[in-house]
DRENVEXKE-375604 format. One line per 8 residues: for each residue x, y, z of N, C-alpha, C, O, CB. Coordinates in steps of 0.05 Angstrom, whole numbers. Glycine has a CB too. Example, Ala and Ser with C-alpha at 12.3 -4.5 7.8 and 13.67 -1.06 7.14 Angstrom:
264/-114/156/246/-90/156/264/-66/156/285/-66/169/226/-89/181 | 257/-45/142/273/-21/143/258/1/157/268/23/161/282/-12/114;
REM end
This chain:
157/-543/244/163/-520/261/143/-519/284/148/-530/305/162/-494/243 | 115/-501/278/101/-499/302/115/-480/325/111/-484/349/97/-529/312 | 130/-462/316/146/-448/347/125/-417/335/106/-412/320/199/-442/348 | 151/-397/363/138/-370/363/153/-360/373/158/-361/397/115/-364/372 | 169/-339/347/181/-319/344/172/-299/351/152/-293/337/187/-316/326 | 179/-276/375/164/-251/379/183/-235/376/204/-235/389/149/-247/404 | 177/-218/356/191/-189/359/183/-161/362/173/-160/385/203/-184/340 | 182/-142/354/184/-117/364/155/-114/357/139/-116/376/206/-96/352;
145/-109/329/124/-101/330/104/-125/326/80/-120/326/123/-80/314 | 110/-145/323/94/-170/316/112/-194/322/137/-195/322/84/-169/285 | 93/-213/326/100/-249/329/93/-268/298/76/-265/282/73/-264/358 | 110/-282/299/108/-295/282/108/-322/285/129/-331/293/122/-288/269 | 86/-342/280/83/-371/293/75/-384/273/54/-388/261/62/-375/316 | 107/-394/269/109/-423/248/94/-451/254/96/-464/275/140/-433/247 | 78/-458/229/62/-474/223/77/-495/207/101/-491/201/42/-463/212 | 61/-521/199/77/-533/179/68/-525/155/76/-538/136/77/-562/181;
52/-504/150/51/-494/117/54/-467/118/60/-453/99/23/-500/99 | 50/-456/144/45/-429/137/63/-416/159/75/-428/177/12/-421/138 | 62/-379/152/65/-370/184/52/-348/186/54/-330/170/93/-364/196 | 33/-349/215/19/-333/226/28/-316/238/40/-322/258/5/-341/237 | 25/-283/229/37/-261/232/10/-251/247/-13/-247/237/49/-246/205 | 21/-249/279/4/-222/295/20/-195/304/41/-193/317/-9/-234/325 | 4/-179/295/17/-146/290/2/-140/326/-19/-146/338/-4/-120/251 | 34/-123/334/24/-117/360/7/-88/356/8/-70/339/49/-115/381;
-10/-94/384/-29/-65/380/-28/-50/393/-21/-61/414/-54/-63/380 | -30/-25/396/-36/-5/420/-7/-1/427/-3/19/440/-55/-17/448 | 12/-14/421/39/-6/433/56/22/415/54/27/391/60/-37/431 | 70/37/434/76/61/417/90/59/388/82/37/379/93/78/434 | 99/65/377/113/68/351/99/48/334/106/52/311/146/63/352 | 86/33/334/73/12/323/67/26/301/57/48/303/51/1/338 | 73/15/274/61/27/253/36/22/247/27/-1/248/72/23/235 | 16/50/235/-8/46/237/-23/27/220/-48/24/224/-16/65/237;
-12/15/203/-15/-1/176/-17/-35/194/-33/-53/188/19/5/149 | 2/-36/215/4/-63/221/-13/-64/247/-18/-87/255/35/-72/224 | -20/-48/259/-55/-44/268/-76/-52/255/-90/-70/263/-65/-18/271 | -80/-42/236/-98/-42/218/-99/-68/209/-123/-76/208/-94/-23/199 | -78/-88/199/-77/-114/205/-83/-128/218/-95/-148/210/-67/-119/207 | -79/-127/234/-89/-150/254/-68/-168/258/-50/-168/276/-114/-166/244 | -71/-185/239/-62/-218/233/-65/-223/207/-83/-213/193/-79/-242/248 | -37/-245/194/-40/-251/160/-37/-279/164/-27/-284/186/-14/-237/135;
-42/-293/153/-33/-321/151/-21/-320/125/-33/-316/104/-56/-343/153 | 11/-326/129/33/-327/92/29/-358/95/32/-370/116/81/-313/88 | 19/-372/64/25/-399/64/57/-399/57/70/-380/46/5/-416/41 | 67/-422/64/99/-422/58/103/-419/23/122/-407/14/116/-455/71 | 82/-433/4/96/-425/-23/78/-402/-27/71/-404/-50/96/-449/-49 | 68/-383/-17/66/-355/-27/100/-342/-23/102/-319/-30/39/-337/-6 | 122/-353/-15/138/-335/-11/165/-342/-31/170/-363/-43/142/-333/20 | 180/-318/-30/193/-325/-51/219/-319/-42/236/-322/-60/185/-314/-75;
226/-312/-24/259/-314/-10/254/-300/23/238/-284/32/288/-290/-33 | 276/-314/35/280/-298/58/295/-294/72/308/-314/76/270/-300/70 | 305/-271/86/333/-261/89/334/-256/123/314/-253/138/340/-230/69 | 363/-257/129/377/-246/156/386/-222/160/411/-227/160/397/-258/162 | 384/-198/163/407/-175/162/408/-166/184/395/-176/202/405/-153/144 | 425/-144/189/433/-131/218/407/-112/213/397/-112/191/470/-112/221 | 393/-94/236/379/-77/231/393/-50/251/416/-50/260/349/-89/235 | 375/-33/254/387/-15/278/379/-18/299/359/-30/307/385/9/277;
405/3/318/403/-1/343/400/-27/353/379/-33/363/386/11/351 | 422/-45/352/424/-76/368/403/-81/367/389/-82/387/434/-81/397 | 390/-87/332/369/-107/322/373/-123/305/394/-118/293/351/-97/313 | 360/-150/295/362/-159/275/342/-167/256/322/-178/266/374/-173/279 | 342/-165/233/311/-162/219/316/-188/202/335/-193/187/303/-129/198 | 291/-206/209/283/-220/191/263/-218/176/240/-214/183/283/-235/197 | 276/-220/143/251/-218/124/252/-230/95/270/-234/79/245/-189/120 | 217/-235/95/212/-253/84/198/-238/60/180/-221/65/199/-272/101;
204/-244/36/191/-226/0/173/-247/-12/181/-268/-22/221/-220/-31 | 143/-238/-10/126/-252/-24/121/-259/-53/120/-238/-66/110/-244/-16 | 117/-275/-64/121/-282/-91/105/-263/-104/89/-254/-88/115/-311/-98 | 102/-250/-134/82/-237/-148/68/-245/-156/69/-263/-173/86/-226/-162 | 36/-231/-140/26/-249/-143/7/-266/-120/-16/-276/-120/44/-257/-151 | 27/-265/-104/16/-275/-87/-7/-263/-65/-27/-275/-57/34/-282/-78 | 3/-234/-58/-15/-218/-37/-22/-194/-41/-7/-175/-40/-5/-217/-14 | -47/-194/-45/-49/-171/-61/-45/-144/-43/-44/-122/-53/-77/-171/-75;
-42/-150/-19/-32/-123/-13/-4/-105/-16/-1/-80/-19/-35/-124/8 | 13/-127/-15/41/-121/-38/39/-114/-64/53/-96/-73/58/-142/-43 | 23/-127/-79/24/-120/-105/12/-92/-112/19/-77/-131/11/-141/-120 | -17/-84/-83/-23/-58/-83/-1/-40/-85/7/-33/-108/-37/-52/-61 | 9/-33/-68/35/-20/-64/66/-20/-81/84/-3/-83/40/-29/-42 | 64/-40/-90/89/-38/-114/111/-25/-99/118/-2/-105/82/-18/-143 | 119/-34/-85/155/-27/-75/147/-4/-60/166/7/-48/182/-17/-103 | 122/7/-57/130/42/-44/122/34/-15/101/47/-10/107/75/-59;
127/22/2/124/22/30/155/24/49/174/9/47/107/-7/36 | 151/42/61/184/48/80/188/22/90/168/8/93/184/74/111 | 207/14/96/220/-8/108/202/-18/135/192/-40/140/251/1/116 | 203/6/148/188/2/174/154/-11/181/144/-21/201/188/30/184 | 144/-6/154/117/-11/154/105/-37/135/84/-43/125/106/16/146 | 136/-48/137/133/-69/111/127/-98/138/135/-106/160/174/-72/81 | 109/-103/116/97/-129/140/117/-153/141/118/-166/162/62/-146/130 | 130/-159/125/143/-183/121/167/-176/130/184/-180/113/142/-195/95;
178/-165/157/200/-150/162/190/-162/193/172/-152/207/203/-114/152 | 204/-182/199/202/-178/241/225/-172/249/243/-189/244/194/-209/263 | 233/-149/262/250/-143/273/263/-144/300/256/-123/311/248/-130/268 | 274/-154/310/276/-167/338/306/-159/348/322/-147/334/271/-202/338 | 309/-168/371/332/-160/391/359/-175/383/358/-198/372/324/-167/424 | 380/-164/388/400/-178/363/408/-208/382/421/-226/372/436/-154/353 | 398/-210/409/401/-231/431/395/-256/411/410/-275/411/379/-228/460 | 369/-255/394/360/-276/385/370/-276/357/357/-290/342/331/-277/390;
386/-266/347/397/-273/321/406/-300/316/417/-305/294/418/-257/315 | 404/-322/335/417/-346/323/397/-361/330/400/-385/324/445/-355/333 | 369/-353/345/346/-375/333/329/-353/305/309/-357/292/317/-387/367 | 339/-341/304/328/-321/280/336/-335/254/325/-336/233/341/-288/280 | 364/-345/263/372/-348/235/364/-380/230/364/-394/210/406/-341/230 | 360/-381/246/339/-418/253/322/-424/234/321/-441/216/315/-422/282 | 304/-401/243/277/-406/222/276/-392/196/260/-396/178/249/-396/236 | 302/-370/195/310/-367/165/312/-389/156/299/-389/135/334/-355/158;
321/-412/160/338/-434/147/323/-455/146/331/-475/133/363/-441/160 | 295/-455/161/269/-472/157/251/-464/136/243/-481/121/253/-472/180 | 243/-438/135/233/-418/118/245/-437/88/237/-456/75/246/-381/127 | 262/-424/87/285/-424/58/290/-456/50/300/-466/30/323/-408/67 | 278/-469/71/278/-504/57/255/-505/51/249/-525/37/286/-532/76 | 231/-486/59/211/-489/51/200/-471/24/176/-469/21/199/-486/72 | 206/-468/18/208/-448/-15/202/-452/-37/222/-461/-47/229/-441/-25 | 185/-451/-54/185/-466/-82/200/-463/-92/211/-440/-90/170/-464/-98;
211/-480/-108/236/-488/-129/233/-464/-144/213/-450/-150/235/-518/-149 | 255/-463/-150/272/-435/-173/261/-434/-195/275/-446/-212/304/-438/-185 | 235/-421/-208/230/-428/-239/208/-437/-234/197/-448/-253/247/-447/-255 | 196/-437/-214/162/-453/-209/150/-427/-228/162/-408/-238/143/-455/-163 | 121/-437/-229/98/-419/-243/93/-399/-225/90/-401/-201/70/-435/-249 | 93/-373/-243/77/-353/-215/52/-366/-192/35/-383/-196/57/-326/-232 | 57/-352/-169/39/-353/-147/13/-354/-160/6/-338/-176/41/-331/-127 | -1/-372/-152/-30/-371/-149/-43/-351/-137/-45/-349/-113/-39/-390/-138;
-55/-333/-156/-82/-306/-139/-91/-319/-115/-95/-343/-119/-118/-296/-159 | -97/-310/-89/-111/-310/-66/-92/-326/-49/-99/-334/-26/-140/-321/-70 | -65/-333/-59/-59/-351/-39/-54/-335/-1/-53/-349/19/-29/-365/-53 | -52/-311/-1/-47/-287/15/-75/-283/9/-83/-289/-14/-23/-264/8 | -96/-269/32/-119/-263/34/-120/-232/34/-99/-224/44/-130/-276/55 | -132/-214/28/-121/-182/28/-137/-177/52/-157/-192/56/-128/-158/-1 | -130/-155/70/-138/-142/101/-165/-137/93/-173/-125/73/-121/-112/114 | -177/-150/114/-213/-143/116/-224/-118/108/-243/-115/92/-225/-143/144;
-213/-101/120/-215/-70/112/-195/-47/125/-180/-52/144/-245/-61/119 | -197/-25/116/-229/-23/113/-243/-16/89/-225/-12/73/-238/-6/129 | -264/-13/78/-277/-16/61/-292/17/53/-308/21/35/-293/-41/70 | -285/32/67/-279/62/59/-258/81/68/-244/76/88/-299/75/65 | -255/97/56/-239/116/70/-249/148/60/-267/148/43/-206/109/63 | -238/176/71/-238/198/54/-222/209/42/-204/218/56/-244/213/62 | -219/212/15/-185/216/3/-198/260/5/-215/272/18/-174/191/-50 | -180/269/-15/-180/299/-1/-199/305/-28/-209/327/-25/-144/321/5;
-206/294/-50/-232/310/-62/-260/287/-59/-278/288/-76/-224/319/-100 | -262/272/-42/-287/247/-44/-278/231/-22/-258/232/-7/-290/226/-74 | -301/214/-24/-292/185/-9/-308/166/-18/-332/164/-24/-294/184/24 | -282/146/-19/-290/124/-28/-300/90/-19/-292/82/3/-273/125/-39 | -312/77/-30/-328/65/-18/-327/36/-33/-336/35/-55/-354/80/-19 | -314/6/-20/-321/-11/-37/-340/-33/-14/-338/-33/11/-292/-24/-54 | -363/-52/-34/-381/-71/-13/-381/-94/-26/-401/-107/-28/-412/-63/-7 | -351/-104/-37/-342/-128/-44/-356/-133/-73/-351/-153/-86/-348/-149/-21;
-374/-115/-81/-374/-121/-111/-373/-90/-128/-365/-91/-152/-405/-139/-118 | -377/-73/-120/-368/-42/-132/-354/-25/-110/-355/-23/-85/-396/-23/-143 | -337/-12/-135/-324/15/-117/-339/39/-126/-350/42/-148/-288/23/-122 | -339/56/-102/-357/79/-109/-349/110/-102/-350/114/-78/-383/74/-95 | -342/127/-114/-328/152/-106/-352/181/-106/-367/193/-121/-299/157/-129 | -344/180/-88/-371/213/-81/-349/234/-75/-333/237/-57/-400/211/-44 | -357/251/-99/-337/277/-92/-343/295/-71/-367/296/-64/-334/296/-114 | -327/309/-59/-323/328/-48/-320/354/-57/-300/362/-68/-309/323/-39;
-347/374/-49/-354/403/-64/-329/419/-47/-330/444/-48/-391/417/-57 | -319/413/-40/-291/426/-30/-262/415/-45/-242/429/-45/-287/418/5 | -262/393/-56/-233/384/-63/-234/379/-94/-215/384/-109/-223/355/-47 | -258/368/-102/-258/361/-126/-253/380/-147/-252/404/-144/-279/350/-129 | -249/363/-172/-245/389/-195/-271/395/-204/-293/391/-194/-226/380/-223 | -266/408/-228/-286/414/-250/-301/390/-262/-325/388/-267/-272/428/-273 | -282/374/-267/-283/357/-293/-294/328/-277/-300/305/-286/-248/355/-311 | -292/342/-243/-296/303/-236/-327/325/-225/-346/311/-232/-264/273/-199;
-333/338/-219/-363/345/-224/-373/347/-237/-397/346/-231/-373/358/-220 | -364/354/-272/-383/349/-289/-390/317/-288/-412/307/-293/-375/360/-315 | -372/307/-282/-377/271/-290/-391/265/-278/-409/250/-288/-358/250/-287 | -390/271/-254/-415/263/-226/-400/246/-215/-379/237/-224/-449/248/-232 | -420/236/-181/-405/211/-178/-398/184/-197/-406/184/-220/-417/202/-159 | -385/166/-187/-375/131/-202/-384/129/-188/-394/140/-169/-348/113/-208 | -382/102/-203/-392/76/-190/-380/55/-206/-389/55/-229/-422/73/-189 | -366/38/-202/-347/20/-220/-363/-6/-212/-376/0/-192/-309/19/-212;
-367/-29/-219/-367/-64/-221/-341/-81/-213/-322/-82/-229/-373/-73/-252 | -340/-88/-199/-313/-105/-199/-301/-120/-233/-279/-123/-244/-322/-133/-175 | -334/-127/-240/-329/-132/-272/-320/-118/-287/-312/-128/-308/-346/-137/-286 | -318/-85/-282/-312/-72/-305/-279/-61/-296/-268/-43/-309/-336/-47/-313 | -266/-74/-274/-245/-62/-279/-220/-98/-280/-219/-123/-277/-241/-33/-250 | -201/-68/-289/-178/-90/-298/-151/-87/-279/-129/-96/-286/-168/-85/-333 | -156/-74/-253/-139/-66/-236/-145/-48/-228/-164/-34/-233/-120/-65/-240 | -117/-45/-206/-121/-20/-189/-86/-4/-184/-66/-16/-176/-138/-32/-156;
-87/24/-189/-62/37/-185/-64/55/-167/-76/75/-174/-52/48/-207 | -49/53/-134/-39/65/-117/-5/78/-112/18/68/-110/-48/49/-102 | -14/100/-113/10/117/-103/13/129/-82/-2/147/-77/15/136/-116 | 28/123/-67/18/120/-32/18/156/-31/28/172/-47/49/99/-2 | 1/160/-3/-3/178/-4/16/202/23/9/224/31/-30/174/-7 | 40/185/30/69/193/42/80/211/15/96/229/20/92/161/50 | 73/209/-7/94/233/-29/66/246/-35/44/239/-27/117/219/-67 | 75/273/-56/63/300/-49/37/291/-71/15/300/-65/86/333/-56;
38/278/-89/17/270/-110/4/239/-115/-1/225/-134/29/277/-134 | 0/239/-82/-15/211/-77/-37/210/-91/-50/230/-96/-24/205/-48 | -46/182/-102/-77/181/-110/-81/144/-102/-63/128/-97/-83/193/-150 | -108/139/-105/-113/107/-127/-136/116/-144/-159/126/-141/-126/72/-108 | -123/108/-161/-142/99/-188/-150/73/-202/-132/57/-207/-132/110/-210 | -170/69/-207/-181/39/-216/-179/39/-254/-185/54/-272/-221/35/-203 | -167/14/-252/-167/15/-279/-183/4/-302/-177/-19/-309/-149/9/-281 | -197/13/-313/-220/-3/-321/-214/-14/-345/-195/-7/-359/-244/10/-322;
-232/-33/-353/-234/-55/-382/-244/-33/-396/-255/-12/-390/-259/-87/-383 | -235/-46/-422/-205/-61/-431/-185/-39/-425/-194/-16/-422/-201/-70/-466 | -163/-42/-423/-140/-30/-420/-119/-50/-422/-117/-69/-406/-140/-16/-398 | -99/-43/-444/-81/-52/-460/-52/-62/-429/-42/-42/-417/-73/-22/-489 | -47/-78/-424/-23/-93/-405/-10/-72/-411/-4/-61/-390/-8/-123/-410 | -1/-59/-431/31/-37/-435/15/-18/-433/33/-3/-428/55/-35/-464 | -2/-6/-433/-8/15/-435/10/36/-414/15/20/-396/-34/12/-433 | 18/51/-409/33/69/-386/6/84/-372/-16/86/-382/59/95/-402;
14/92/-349/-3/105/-329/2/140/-337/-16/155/-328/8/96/-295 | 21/151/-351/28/176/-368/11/177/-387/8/198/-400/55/177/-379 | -1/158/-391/-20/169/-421/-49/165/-408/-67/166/-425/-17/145/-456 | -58/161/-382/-76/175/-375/-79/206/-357/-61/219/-347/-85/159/-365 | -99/209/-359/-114/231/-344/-95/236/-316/-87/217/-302/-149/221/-336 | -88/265/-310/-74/264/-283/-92/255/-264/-114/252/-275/-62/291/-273 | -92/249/-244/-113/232/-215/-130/249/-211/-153/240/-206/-100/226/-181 | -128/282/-211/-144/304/-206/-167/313/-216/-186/325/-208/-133/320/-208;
-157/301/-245/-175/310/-269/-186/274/-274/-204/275/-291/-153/330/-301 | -183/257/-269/-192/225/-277/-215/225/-260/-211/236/-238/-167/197/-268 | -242/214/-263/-268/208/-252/-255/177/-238/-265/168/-217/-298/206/-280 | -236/165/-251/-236/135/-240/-208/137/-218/-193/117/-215/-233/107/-269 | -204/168/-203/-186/166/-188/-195/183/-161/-213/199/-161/-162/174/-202 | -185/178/-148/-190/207/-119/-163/202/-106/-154/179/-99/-223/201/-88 | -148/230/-102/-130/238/-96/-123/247/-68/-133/267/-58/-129/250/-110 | -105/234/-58/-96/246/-32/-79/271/-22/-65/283/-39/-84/228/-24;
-77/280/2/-65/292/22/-68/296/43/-86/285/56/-63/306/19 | -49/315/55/-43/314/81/-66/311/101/-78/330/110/-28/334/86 | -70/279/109/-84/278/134/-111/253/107/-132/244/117/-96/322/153 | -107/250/89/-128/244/65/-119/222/51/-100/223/36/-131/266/45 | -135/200/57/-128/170/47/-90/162/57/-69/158/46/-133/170/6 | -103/163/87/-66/149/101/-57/128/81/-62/130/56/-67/127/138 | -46/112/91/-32/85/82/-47/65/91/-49/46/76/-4/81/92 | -62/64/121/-65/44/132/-93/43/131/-106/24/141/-53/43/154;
-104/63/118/-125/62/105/-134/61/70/-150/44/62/-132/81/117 | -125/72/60/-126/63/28/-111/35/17/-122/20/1/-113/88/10 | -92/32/24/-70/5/15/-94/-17/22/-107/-27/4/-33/1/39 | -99/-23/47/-112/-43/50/-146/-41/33/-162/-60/29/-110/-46/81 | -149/-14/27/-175/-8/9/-166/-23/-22/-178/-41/-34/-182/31/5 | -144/-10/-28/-128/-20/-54/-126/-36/-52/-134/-45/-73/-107/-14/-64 | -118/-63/-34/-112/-89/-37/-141/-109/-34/-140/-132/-42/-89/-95/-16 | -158/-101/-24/-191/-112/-24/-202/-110/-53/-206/-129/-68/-214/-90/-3;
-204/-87/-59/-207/-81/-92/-192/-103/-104/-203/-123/-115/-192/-49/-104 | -166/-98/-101/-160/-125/-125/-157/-154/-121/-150/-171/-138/-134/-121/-137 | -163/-159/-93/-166/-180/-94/-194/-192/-107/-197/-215/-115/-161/-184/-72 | -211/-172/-108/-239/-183/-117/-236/-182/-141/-248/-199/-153/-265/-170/-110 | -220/-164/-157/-218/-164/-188/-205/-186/-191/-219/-195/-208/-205/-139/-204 | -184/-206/-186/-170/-222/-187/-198/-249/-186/-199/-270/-200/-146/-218/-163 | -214/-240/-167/-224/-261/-170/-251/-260/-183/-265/-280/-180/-223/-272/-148 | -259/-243/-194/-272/-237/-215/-268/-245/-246/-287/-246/-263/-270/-216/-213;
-248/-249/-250/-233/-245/-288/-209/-271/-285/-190/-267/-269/-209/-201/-298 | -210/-295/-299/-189/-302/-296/-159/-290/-311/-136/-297/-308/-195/-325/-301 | -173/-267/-330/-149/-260/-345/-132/-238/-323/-143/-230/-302/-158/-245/-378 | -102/-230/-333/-85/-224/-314/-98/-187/-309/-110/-172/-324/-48/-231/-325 | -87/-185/-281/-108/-160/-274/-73/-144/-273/-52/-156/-272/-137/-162/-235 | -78/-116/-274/-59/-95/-283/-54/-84/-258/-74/-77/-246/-68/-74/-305 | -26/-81/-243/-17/-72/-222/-1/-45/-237/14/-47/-256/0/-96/-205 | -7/-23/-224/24/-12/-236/47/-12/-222/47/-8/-198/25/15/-244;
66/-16/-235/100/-9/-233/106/15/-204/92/35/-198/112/9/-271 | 123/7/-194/130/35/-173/141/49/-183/161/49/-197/146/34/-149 | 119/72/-172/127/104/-188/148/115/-189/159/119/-167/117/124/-179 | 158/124/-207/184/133/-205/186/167/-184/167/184/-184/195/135/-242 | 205/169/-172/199/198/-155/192/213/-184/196/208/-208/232/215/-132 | 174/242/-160/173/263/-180/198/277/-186/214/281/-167/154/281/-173 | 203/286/-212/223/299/-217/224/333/-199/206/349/-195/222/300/-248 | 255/334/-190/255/357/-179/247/380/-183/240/393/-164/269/359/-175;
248/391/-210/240/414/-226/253/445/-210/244/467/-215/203/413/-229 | 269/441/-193/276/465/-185/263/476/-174/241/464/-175/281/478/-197 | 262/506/-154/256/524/-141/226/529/-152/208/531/-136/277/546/-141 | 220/530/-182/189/527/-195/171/517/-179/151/525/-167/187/510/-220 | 187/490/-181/167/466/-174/157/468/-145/134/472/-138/182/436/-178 | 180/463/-130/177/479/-105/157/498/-97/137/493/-84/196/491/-103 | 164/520/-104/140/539/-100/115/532/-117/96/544/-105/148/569/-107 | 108/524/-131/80/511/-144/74/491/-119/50/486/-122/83/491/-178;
80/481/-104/79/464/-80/66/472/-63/43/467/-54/99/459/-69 | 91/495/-53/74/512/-26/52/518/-38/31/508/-29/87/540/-12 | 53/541/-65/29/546/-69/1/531/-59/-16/540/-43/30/546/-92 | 3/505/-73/-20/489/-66/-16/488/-42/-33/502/-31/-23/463/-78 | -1/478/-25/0/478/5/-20/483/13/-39/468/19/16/494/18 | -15/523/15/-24/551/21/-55/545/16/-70/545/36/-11/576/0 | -67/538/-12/-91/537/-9/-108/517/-8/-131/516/-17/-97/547/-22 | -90/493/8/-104/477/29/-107/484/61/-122/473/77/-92/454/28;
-93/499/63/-85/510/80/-110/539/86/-121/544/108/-54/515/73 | -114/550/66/-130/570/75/-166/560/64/-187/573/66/-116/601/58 | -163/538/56/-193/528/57/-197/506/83/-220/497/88/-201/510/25 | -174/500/98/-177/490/126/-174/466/123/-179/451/142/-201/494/140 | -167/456/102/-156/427/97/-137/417/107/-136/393/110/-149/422/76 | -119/433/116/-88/425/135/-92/447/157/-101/469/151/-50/431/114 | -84/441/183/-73/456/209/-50/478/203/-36/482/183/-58/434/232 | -53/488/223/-31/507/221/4/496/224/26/504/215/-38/528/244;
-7/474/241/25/458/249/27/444/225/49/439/217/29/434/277 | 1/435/209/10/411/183/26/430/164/45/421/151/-21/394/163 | 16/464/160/21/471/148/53/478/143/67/477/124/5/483/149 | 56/487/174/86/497/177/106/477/176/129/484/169/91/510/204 | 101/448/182/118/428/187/124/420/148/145/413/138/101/400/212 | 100/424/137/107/417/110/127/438/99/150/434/92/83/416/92 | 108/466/98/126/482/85/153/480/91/167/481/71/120/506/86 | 164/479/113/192/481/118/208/461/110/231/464/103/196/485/142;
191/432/111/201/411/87/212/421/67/235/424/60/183/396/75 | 190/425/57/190/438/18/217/462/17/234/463/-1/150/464/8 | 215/475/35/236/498/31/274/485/34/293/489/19/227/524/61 | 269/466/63/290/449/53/299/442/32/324/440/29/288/434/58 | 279/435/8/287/428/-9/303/439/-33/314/429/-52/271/420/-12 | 300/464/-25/316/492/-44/342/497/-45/351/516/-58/310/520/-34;
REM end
């Protein structure tokens, strides 16, 4: 190959093993996640299929699904990233759909065979950083060998001040579980040794009340800031332990619970809202969400 595919928000420049993904910057709508990127280098067998489809508005999207396994910033995320912000998605002008479908068809000869062994850890490198962020009760902190969470005398609970701050080892954990923080009960939590492969994420501690979690909202551990935090974390646990490190499953939505639930919402809203944690516009643009929802 050796060419260069440019599309909307990024270029993509085929190699003979790999392809080098540069995320455009500064340009409007740009998602803020693929800023924050930079540039990935996919080796060709980190990937595990890749597709042609129509996209919108006289576009066409090519995309490419990384093996499990392979990058830990996918595996951070577990299925919960909108279409738009998904890196392995170049979306381009429908003019070029027939050299698009070119390098689909180079891609897809390049593929490991059907039934190969899972991806090799690190074959995908996880985003440099960044290497803190502030979620809405702490902020958290990793320096490539511990993560470290300092609460916040404004957000935190009871129970994560009696504990005091963490401080985790890359050695002592066995993964990491992110729930992006686009739905109303974002968190990441680290999962520490030992912990049982089946164990369910329901039979721990909610994120609020967990010392080994800090929880997001509005305006508090974005996407394009924690995901790439979450995917640094486990890449170092990966390469810490040869035994298999614990991703969780994508969350299932929260259940609706009716008009209750709803108003237990605003509620909280309201008193983020009146401790100055959200704007007046964050406030109104949500609530009227939520009320939609009735």
């Amino acid at each position: 190959m050796g060419d260069v595919l440019a599309g909307i928000h990024a270029t993509w420049e085929f190699e003979p093993d790999s392809v080098l993904i540069r995320f455009t910057r500064g340009n409007r709508g740009t998602p803020k996640l693929f800023q924050a990127l930079r540039e990935r280098r996919i080796p060709l067998e980190a990937l595990e299929s890749v597709a042609l489809s129509p996209g919108k508005r006289g576009t066409v999207v090519l995309h490419a699904v990384p093996r499990p396994g392979a990058d830990p910033l996918m595996d951070a995320a577990a299925g919960q990233l909108k279409e738009g912000c998904d890196p392995y998605r170049l979306v381009l002008p429908e003019e070029r759909e027939t050299l698009a479908e070119y390098y689909a068809d180079e891609l897809r000869a390049a593929l490991p065979a059907t039934g190969e062994a899972p991806a090799a850890a690190g074959l995908v490198r996880a985003p440099a950083g960044p290497l803190q962020f502030k979620a809405y009760d702490g902020k958290a902190t990793f320096d490539g060998e511990k993560v470290a969470f300092r609460w916040s005398w404004t957000g935190a609970s009871s129970a994560k001040w009696k504990a005091g701050d963490q401080s985790f080892a890359v050695s002592q954990l066995a993964g990491v579980e992110w729930r992006s923080p686009e739905v109303f009960d974002g968190y990441l939590r680290l999962l520490p040794r030992p912990a049982p492969a089946d164990a369910p994420a329901s039979a721990q501690a909610q994120a609020d009340q967990d010392p080994a979690a800090v929880v997001f909202g509005l305006g508090y551990g974005p996407v394009h800031e924690s995901l790439p935090f979450a995917a640094a974390v486990l890449e170092a646990v990966r390469a810490a332990s040869p035994a298999p490190v614990l991703t969780a499953p994508p969350a299932p939505p929260a259940p609706d619970g009716g008009p209750a639930a709803v108003a237990e919402r605003i509620r909280h809203l309201g008193e983020l809202h009146s401790a100055g944690l959200v704007t007046d516009e964050e406030f109104r643009a949500k609530k009227a969400e939520l009320l939609a929802e009735l």
